[in-house]
N, C-alpha and C positions, 0 to 999 in steps of 0.2 A: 462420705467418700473422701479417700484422700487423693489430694493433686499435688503429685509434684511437679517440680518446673519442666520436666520432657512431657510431658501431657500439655501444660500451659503451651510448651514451644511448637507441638501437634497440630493444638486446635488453632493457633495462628497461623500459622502455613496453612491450613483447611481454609481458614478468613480469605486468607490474602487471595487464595487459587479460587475461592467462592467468586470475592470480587472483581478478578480479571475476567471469569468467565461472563460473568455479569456488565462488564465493562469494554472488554477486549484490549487494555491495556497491557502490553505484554511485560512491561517493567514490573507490574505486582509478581506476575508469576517469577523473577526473577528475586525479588523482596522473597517468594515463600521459600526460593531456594536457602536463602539466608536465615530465613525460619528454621530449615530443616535442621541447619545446620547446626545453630543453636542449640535443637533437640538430642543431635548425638555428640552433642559437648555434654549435656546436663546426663546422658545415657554413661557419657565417660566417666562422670564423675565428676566434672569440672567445676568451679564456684563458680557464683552467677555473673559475676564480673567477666571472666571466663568465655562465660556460653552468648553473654552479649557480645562481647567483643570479636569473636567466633561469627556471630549472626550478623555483625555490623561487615566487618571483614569481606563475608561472604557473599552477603546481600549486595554489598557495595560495588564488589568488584564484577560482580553477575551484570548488574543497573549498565555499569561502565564499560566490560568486555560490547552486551547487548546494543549501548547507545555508539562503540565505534563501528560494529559491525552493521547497522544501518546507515551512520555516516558515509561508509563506502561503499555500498549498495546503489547501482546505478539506479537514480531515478525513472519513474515510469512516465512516458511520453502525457501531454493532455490527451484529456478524454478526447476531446474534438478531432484528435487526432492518432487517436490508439488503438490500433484492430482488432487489442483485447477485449476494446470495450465499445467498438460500434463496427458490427461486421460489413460497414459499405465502405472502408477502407481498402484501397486494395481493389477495389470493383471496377472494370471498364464502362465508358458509355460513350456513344457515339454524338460529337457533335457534328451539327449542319452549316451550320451560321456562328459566328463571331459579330458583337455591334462594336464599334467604336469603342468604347469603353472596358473592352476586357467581359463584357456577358454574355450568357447564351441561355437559352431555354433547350432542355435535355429532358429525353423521356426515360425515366428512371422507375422498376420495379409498378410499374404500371399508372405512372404520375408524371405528368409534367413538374421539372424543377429547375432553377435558378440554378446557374453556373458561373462560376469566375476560373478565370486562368491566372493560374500561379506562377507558373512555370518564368524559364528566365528569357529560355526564344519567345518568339512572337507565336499570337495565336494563331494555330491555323484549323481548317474543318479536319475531321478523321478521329481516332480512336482514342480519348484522353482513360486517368485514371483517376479515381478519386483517391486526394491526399488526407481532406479535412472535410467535416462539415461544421456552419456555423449555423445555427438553425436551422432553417429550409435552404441552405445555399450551398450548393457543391462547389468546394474548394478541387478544381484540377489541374493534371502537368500531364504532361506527354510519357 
């Protein structure tokens, strides 16, 4: 069989895309664009010098567009506090009592739980929300 270098530059891009998905690194799949690229250099005829430089080019500036476009990607809130990622964000619960210290015990989803007040007024009884949780402790604010 014969291989020329658009087959070699093929089955790299096939690696590279194998191993993102393997990995979930999305910068490889950005590297197989730069594979590809290589491939319709070596398709055009180009010398190898050429088709790398082409692949390096390409690849490079794919890595570099991708790593500013997450740079400015607003970050995602912590988990403890992100109602993508724990749906008792957002949830009302009625406290009874405040102690000294900013706690209460709150009947949540059919459990008693640990509460602290967040918030910047003072605690008072009636209907808080839940902001955070920190293990078993309800972070709440008015």
């Amino acid at each position: 069989m014969d291989w020329n270098w658009a087959t070699v530059w093929w089955i790299v891009a096939g690696v590279l895309i194998a191993v993102e998905l393997a990995t979930g690194t999305f910068y490889l799949l950005m590297l197989a664009v730069g594979a590809a690229a290589g491939a319709l250099a070596a398709h055009f005829g180009l010398a190898l010098t050429w088709q790398m430089l082409v692949a390096a080019v390409i690849g490079g500036a794919a890595v570099a567009a991708w790593h500013r476009q997450r740079g400015m990607a607003p970050r995602a809130a912590p988990a403890a506090s992100n109602p993508d990622v724990n749906l008792d964000i957002g949830q009302s619960v009625q406290v009874d009592a405040w102690s000294a210290d900013g706690r209460a015990q709150v009947q949540y989803r059919g459990a008693t739980w640990q509460a602290r007040f967040i918030g910047s007024a003072p605690a008072e009884r009636g209907r808080h929300v839940i902001r955070a949780v920190e293990g078993s402790c309800l972070l709440l604010d008015r």
